[in-house]
LUMGUMI-136294 format. One record per atom (N, C-alpha, C): residue in three letters; x, z, y. Coordinates in steps of 0.05 Angstrom, whole numbers, plus 5000, padded with zeros to 4 digits. Layout:
// LUMGUMI-136294
ALAXZY
...
END
This chain:
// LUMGUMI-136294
UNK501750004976
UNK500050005000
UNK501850005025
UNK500549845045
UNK502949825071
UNK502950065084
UNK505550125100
UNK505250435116
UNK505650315143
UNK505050475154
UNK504750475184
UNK507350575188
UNK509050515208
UNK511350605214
UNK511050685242
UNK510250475265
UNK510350565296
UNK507850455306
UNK506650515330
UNK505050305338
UNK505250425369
UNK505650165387
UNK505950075405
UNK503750085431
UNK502550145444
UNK500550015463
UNK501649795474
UNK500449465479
UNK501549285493
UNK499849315524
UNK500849305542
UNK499349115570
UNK497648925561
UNK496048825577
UNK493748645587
UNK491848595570
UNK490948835558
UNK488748825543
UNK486648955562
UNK485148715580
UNK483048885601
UNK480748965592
UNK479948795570
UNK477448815561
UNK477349005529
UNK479749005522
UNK480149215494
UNK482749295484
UNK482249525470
UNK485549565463
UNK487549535447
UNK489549385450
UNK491549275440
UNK493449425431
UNK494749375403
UNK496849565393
UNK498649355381
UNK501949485386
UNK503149265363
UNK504449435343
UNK502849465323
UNK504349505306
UNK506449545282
UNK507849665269
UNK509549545245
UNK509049755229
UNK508449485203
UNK508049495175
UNK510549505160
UNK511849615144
UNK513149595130
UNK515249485150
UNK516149195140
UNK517649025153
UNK517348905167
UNK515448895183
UNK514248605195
UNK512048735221
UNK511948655246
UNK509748635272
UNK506248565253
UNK505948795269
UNK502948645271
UNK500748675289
UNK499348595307
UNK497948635325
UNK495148725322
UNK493748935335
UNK491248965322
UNK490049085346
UNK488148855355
UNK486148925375
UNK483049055370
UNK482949305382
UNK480749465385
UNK478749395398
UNK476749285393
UNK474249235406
UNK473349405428
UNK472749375446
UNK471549635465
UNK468849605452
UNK466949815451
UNK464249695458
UNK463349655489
UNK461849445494
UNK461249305519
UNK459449495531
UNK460749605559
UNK457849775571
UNK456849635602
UNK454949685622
UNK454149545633
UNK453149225625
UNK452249085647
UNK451548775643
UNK454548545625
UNK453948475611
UNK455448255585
UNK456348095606
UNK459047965602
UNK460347795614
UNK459847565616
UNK458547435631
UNK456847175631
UNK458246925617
UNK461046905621
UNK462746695604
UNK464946835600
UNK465747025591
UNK467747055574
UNK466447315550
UNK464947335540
UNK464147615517
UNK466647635501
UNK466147885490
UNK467347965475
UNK466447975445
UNK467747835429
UNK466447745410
UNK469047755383
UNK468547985372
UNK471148045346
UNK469447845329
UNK467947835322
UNK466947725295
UNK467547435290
UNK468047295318
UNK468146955325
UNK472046975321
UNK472447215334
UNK475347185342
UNK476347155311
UNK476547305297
UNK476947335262
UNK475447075248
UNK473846965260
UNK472546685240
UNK474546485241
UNK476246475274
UNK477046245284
UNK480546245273
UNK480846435269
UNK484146535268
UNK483846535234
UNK481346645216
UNK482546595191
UNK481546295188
UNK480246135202
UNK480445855195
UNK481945645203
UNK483945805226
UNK487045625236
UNK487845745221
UNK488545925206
UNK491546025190
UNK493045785174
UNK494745745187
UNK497345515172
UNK498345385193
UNK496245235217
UNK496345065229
UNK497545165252
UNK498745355259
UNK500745425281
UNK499745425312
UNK496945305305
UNK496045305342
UNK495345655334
UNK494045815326
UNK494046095340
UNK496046315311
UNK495646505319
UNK496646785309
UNK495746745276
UNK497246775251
UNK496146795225
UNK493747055227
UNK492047115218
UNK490147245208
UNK490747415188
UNK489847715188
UNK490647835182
UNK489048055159
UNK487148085185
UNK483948265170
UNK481748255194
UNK479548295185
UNK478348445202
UNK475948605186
UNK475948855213
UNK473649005200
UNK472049185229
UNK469249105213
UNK467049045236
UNK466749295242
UNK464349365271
UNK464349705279
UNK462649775269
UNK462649965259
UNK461750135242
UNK460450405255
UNK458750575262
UNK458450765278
UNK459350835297
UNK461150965303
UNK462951065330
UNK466050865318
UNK465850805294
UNK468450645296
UNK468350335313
UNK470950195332
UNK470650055342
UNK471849755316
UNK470449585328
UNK471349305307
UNK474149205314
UNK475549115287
UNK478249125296
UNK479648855276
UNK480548715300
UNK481148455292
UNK484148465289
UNK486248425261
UNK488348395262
UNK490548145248
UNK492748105265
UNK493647845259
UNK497547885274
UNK498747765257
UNK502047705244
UNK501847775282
UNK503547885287
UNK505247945323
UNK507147595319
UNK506847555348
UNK507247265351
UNK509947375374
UNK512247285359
UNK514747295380
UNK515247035396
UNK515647095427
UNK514946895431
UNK515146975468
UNK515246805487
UNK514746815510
UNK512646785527
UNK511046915551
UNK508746805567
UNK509446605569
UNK508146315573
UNK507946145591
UNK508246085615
UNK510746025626
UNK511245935651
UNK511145715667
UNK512045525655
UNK512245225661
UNK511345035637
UNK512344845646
UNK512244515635
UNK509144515629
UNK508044325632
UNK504744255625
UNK503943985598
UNK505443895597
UNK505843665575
UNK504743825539
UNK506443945537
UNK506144125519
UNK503444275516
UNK503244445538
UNK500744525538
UNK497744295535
UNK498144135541
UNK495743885537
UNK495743785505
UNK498543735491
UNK498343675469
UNK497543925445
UNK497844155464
UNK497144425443
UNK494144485441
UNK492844425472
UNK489644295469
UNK488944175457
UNK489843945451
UNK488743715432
UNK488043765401
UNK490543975402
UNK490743975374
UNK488144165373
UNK487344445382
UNK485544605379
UNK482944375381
UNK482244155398
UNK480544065396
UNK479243795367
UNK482143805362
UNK481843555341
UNK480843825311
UNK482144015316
UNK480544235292
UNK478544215298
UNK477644235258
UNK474544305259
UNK473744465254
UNK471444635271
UNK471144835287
UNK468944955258
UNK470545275251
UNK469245425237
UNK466045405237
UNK464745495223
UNK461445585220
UNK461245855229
UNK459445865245
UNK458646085258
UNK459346335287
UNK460646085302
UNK461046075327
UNK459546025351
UNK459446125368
UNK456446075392
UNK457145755393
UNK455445575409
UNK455845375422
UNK455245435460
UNK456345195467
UNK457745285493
UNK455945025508
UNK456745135548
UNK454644905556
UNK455644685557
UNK454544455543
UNK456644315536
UNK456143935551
UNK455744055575
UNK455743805603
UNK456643915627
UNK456143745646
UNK456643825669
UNK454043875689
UNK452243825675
UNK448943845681
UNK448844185672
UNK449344255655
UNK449144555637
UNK451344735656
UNK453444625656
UNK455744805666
UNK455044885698
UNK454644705719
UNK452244665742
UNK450044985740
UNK449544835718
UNK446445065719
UNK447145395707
UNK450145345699
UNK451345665693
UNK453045765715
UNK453845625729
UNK453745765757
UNK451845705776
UNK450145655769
UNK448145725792
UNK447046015786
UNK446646085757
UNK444746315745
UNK447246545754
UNK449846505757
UNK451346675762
UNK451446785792
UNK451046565806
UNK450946685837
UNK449246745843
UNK445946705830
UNK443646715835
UNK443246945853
UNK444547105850
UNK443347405861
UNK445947525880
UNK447747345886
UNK449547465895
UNK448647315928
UNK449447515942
UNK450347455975
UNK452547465990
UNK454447395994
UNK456947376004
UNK456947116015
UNK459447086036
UNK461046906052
UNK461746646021
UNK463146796011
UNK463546585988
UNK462146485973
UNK459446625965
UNK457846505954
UNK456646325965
UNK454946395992
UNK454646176015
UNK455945956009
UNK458645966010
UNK459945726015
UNK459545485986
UNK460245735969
UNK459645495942
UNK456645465937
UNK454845545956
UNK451345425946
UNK452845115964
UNK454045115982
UNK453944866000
UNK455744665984
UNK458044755976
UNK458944565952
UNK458644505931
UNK456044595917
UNK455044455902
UNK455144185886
UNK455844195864
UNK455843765861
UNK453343755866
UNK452143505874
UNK449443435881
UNK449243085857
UNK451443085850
UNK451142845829
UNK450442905804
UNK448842705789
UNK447342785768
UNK449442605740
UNK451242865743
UNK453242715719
UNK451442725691
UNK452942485677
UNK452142465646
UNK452742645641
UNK451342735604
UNK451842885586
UNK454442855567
UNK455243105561
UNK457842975537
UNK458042765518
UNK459042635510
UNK457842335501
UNK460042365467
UNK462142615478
UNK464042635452
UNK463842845431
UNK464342735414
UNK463343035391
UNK463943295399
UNK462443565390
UNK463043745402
UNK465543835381
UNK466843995402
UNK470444085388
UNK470044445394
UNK472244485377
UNK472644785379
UNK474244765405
UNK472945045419
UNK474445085455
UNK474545375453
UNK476945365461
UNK478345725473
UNK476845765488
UNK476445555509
UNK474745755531
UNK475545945550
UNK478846055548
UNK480746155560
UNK482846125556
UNK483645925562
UNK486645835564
UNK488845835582
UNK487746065600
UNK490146095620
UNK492746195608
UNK494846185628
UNK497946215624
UNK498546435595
UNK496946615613
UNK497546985594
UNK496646935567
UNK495046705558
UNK494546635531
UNK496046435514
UNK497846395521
UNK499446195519
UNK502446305517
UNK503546335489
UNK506146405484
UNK508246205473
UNK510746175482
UNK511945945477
UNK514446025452
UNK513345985431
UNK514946005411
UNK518045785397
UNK519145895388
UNK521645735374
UNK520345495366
UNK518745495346
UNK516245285337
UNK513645175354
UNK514445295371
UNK511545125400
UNK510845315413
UNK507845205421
UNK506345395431
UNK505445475427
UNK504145735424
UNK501545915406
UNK499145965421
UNK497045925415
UNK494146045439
UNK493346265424
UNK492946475438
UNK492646675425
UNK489846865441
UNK488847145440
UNK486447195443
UNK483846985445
UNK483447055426
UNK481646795413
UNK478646935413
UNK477447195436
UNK475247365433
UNK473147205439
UNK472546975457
UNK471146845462
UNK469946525452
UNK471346455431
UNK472146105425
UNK468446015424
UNK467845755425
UNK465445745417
UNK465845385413
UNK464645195403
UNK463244895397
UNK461944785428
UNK463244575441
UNK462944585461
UNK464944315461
UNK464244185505
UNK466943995510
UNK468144035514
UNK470643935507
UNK473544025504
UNK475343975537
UNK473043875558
UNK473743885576
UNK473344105586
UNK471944335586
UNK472144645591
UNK474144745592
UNK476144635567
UNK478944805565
UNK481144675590
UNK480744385590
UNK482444295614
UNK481044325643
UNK479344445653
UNK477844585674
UNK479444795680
UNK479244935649
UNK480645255649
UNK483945305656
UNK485345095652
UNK487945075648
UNK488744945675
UNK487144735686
UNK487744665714
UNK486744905740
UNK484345015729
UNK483945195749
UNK485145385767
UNK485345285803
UNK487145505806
UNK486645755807
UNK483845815804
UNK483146175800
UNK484346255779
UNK484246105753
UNK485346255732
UNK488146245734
UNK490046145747
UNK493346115753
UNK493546395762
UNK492046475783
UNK491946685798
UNK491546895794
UNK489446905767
UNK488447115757
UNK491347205735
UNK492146995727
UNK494547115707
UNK496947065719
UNK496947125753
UNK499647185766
UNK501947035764
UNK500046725767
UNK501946515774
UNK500546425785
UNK502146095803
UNK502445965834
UNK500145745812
UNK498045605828
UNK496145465830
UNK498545195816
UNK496444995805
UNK498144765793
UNK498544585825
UNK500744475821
UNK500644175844
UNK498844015836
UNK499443815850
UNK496743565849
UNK498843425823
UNK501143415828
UNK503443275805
UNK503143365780
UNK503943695785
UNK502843715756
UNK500243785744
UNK498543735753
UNK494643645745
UNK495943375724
UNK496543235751
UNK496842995743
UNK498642915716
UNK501143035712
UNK502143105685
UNK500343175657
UNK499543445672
UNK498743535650
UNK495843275640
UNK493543145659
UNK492342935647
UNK493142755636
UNK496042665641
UNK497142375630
UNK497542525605
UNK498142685600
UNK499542775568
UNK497342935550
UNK495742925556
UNK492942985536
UNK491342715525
UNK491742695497
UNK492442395488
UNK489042315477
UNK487042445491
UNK483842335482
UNK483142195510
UNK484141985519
UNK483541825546
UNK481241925551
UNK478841885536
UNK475542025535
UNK475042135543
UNK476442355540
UNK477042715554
UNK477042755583
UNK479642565591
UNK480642535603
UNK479742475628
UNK477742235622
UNK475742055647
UNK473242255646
UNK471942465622
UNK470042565635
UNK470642805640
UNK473142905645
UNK474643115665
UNK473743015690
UNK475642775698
UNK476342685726
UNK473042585738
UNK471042585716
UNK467642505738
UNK466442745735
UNK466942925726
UNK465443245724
UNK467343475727
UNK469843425736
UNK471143675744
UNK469643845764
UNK468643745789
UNK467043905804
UNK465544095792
UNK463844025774
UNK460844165768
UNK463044465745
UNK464744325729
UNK466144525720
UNK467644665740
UNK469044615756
UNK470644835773
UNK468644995789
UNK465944905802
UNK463844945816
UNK463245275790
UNK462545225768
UNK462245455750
UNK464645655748
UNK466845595755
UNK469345835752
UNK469145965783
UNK468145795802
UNK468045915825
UNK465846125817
UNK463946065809
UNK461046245808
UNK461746495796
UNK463646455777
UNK464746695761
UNK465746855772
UNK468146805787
UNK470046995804
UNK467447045814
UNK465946935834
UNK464847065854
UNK463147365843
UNK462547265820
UNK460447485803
UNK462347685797
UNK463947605795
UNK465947795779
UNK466648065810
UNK467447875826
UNK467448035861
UNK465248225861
UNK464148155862
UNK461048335862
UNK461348525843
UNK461448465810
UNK460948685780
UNK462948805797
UNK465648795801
UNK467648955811
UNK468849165826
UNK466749085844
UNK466949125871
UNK467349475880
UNK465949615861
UNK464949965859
UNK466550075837
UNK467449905821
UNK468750085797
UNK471650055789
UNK472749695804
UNK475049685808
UNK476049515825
UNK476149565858
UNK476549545878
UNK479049295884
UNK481049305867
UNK483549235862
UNK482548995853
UNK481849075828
UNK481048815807
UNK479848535833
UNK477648635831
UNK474748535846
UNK476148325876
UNK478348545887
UNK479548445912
UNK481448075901
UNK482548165879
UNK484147875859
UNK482047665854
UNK479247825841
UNK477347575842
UNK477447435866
UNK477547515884
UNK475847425909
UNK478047215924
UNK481147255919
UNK483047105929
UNK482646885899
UNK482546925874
UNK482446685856
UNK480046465861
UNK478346705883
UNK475746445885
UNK476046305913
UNK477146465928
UNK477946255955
UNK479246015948
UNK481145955925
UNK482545845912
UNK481745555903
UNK479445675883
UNK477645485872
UNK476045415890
UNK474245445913
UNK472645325938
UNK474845115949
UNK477645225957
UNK479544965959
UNK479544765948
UNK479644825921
UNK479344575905
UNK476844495902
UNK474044585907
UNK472344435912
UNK471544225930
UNK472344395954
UNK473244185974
UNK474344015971
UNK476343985960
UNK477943705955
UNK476543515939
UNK475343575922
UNK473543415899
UNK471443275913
UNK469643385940
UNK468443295958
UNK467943025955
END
């Protein structure tokens, strides 16, 4: 039977708690479920049961963390998803890589029994609208007025498995590549969500890096090899970035009384994204 030898608390587990532990000989990581209190996170939940479907059905294929166990909550016990410790670096640069490490997650076929996601730019539109619905602020103001007002098509490409959070901090750069890792949210959806997520400069900001250039956007689209993708990025980016704005903004608000700090970062990641709405204009 394996022994427990040390275990670790890691950083940036905001939403649950993270340990790294060692087994015998070997890392292993094992994230604690919080249970969810207050209003559910409108696009990012917390979801062990999806996270453990998706990771024991990549195991081999090197886009995330091998799989390990999981075991669900149980009374006052919290659910606890565990998987091989990934040595390895944050994500800092080059974008090339990162597009072909997308691809690959999207060309997988996506486990049974995962949510599905909104999966247009007509749907994504109408999930930030339900998000700001009730909010009043300067910023919100501003994004009722930037609005897309064009009535983009529907996804026209098969639906793919999507992280759904693919910013920097999820993204470890291994001897062997790249790894995507916290996988609490994944759902069946367009795989243009994830390149929304990865160009977005709220999320650069949120994980305490500088906004992409227009150059490297532009990189990172030339080197994501589903042209498809690609062109219904570049006619519905708005209506997607339009929904990451709605988020921060919501998030400003949930924040605002219980973590002042936090809430204050939303609010610079969403000035961020209104920039880049503007430009999309």
């Amino acid at each position: 039977m394996s022994k427990v030898n040390t275990r670790i608390p890691l950083q940036g587990g905001y939403a649950n708690e993270i340990w790294k532990v060692r087994h015998d000989n070997h890392w292993l990581i094992e994230k604690n479920y919080r249970i969810p209190v207050g209003i559910p996170n409108p696009m990012y939940p917390n979801l062990p049961d999806h996270e453990a479907r998706v990771l024991a059905h990549l195991s081999g294929t090197g886009i995330a963390p091998e799989f390990v166990s999981y075991t669900a909550a149980r009374g006052r016990s919290l659910a606890q998803v565990t998987y091989e410790f990934v040595v390895g670096t944050t994500w800092a640069k080059g974008v090339s890589d990162v597009a072909q490490l997308l691809s690959k997650v999207h060309r997988a076929t996506p486990p049974r029994g995962i949510r599905r996601l909104h999966n247009s730019a007509t749907r994504a539109r109408q999930h930030g609208d339900s998000m700001i619905a009730n909010v009043r602020s300067p910023q919100a103001n501003e994004l009722r007025k930037l609005r897309p007002s064009h009535a983009a098509g529907p996804s026209h490409a098969p639906l793919t498995l999507v992280h759904t959070d693919c910013g920097p901090g999820n993204l470890l750069r291994t001897r062997a590549g790249l790894v995507l890792i916290d996988w609490q949210c994944p759902g069946i959806g367009d795989p243009v969500e994830d390149l929304a997520c990865f160009l977005s400069p709220a999320m650069m900001i949120l994980y305490n890096c500088a906004p992409h250039s227009f150059l490297t956007s532009e990189k990172f689209l030339a080197s994501y090899p589903d042209a498809n993708v690609v062109k219904r990025y570049r006619r519905d980016a708005a209506s997607w970035h339009y929904r990451i704005a709605a988020y921060c903004i919501w998030r400003v608000k949930s924040l605002a009384r219980s973590a002042p700090l936090v809430s204050s970062t939303y609010q610079r990641a969403a000035a961020a994204e209104l920039e880049l709405l503007r430009g999309l204009q």
